[in-house]
N, C-alpha and C positions, 0 to 999 in steps of 0.2 A: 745818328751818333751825336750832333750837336745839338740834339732834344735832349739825348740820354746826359751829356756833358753838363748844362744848364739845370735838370734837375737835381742830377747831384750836387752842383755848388748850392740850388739854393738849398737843398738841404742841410749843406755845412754850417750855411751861415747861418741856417735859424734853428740848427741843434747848437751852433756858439753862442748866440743869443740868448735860448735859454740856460745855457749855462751860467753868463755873463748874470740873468737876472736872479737865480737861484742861488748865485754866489753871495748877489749882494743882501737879498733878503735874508740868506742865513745869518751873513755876517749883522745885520742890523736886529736881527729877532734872536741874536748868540743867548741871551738872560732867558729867554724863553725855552731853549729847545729841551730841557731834563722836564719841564714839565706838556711839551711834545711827546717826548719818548713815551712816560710817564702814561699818558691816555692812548699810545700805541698796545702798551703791556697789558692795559686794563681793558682797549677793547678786545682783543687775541683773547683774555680769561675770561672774557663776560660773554662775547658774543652768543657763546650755542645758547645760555641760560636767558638768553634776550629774545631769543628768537623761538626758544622752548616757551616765552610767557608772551608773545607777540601774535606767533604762530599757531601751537597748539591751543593752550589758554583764551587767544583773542584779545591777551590785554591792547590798551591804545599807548601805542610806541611811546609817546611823552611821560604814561604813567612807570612802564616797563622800566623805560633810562631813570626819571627818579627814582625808584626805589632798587635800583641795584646800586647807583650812585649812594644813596643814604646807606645800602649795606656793604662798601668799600669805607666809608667812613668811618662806622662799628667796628669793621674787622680790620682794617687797617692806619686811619688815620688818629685814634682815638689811642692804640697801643703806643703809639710812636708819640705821642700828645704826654702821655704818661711817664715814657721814657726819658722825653727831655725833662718833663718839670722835674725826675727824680737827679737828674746827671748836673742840670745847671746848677743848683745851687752849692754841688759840691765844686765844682769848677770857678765859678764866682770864688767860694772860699780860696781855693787854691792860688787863683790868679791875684787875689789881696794880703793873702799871707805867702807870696812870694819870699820875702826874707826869711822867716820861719823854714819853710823848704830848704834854703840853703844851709841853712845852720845844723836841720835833721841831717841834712847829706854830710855835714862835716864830720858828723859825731858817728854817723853809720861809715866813713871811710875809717874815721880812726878806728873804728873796732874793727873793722876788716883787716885792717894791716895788722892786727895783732896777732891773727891767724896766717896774713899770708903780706909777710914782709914784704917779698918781693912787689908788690901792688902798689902802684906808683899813678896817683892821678890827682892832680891839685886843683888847687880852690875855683881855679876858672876856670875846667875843665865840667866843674861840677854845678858851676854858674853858668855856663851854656849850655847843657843839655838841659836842665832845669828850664832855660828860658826858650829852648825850642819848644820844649812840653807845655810850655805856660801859649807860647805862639799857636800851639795845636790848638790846646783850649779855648783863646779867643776867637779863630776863625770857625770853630763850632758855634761859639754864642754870633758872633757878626752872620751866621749861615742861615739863621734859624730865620730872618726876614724873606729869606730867598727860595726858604724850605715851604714856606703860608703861600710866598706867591704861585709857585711852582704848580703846587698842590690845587689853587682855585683854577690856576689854571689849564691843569692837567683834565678837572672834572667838566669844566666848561668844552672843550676839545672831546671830549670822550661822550656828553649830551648829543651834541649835532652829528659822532659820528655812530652811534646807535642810533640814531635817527633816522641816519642813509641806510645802516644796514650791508644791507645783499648791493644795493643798486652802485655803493661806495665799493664795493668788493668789484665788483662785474668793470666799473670803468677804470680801476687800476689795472687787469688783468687783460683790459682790450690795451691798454697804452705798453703794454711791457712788449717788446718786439723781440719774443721768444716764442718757440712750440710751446703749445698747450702741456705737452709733459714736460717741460723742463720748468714754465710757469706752477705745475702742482708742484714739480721739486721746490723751487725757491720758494714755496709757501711752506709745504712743510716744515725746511729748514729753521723760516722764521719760526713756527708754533712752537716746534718741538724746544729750541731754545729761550725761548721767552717763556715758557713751560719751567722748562730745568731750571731755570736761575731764579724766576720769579714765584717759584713753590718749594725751589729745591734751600733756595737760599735762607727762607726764615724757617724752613723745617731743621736747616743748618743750626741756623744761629740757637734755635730754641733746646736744642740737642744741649747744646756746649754751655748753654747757659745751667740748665739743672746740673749736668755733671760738675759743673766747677761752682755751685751752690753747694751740693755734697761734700765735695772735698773740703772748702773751706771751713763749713760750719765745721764738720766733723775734726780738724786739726785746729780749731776756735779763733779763725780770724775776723776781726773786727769788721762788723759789716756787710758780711758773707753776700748778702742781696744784691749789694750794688755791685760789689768786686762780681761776684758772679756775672750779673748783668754785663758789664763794661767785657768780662771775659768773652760772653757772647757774640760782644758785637763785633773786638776784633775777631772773631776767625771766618770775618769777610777778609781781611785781609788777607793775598797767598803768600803760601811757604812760610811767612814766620808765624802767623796768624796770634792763636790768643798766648803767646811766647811772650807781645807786646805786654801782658797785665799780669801773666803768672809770676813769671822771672823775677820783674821786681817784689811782687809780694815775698816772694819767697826770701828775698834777700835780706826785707826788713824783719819780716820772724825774724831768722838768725840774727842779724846783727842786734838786736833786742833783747837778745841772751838767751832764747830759745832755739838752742841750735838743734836740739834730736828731733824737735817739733819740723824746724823748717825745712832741712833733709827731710823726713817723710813727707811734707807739702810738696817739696820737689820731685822726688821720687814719683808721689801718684799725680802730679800733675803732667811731669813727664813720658809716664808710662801709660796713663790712663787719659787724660785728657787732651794732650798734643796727639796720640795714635787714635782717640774716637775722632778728633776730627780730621786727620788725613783719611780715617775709613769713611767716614758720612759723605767727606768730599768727593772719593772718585768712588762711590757707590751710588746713594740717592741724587746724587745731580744725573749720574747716567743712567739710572732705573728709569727716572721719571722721564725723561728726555731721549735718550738714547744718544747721550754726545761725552764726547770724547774727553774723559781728565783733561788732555795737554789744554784740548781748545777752552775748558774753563780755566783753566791756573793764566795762561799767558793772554788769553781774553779779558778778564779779569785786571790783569796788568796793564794790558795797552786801553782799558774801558775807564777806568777810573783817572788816567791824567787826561781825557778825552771829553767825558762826560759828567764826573762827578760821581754823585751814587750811582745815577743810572746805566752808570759803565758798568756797573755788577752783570747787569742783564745783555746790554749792546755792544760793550765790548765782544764776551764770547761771539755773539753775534756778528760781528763785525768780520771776524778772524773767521766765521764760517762762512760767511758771504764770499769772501776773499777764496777760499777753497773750493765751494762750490761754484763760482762763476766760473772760475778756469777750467772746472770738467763740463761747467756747460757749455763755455766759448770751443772749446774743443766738439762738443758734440753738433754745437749750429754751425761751424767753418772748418770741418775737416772733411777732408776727400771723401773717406768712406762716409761719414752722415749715420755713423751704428750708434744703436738704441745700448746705454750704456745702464744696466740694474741697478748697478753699486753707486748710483749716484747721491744717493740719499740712502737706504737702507729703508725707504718705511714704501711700501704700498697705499697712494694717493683712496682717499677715501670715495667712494663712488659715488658721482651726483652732485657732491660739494665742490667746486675748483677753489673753493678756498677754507677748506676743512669740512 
């Protein structure tokens, strides 16, 4: 008994310890951890096709890792490269002709009250929202140093760990102190949602982005590409999504003296574009993955004050973790010990313990 007693203190104290030292590493490598995440997502999408040119092919693992790394680039960092050079210099503008902006807002109020008396919002009402939009703006431009670092550092992390492979896989899944079927579940869990959010999400955005190019060109707003774009991007954002870029365009047509113009802007923005992207949302994020609307909408919410962008993907993750642990702690420490199906919904794949 005072064998048994003795082991498990010293247990306590050097799973505290680790704790203790994993606290503090987090807290001291905090700037790093989105581009941690970051070569998490990218090794979960690249692996099979590493080990498909490893494996099969014979290629030598350092050439394999370069050149899926150089094709993350192409497809992904090079789009995003484009993005920004097109959005900063309008933001730049924005952010310099701040008093211009307030001055448009005064003359688009007064024409609004013409229409609708009742409308009651003054000058420095109009001057602080202006200047939170302008605060958005510049922590996108102060971001973009954080976004280069992330990114080096995301691909550096994601070399060495297609490097390891199978062998990086094998020793996370001896340290996880669960049955072998519960460890396929929480692996699944993780693919299927770093799947959903990280294919479903620019399938998203690309979606939103042509339909609100259509609409615009077709009702003749200045710029259709960018508004378009920028429409795009919010409907990462949940529940109010690209409501953030429509609303106000629509507002300015009208108040510009295009009023039958701006009603139908709103009309098929509202009708068409805010309902394609409630549909793409709790469709293609669940086709591809198999997960659940709520857990991306409030995933999504709790991932981004958490994480940043890559709370797109880790949040939901985060919130499914949190669900699935608790049907797993139930299945490792309850009495009966029954084998529960519905734990995950997918049949572990055979041969792979980690897809």
């Amino acid at each position: 008994m005072d064998i048994l007693r003795t082991n498990g203190l010293k247990q306590i104290t050097l799973l505290l310890l680790i704790t203790f030292i994993g606290i503090v590493l987090i807290w001291q490598l905090q700037y790093f951890i989105p581009g941690f995440l970051g070569a998490i997502t990218l090794y979960i999408l690249l692996r099979q096709f590493y080990f498909n040119l490893t494996i099969k092919r014979r290629w030598k693992k350092w050439v394999s890792a370069v050149v899926l790394i150089l094709a993350c680039v192409v497809l992904f960092v090079l789009p995003l490269w484009a993005l920004v050079e097109l959005l900063i210099p309008k933001l730049t503008y924005a952010i310099n002709h701040s008093n211009e902006l307030v001055d448009q807002g005064n003359k688009l109020l007064n024409m609004a009250e013409q229409y609708v008396p009742q409308l009651k919002i003054d000058d420095q009402q109009i001057q602080q929202a202006i200047q939170k939009a302008m605060s958005i703006g510049t922590s996108f431009l102060n971001a973009t140093a954080s976004v280069v670092v992330n990114t080096l550092t995301a691909f550096f992390i994601l070399y060495f760990m297609l490097l390891s492979g199978r062998d990086m896989e094998k020793r996370i899944m001896r340290l996880l102190p669960l049955q072998d079927s519960n460890k396929d579940s929480l692996w699944l869990e993780t693919r299927n949602m770093v799947v959903s959010n990280a294919v479903g999400i620019p399938v998203l955005m690309l979606c939103q982005c042509l339909i609100a190019v259509i609409g615009y060109w077709i009702f003749g707003v200045d710029q259709a590409l960018v508004w378009g774009i920028l429409t795009g991007v919010a409907s990462i954002v949940p529940m109010v999504g690209t409501m953030i870029v429509w609303v106000p365009i629509c507002i300015v047509v009208m108040a510009t003296g295009h009023l039958g113009m701006g009603i139908a802007l709103a009309l098929y923005c509202a009708i068409v574009v805010s309902n394609v992207d409630n549909v793409l949302r709790f469709t293609i994020m669940k086709k591809i993955g198999d997960v659940h609307p709520l857990i991306t909408v409030f995933g999504v919410i709790v991932g981004l004050q958490l994480f940043g962008v890559m709370g797109l993907i880790f949040g939901p993750l985060l919130l499914a973790y949190f669900i699935l642990l608790m049907k797993i702690y139930r299945l490792e420490f309850s009495s009966s010990n029954a084998t529960d199906d519905t734990i995950t919904g997918v049949t572990p794949t055979p041969g792979d313990p980690a897809g």
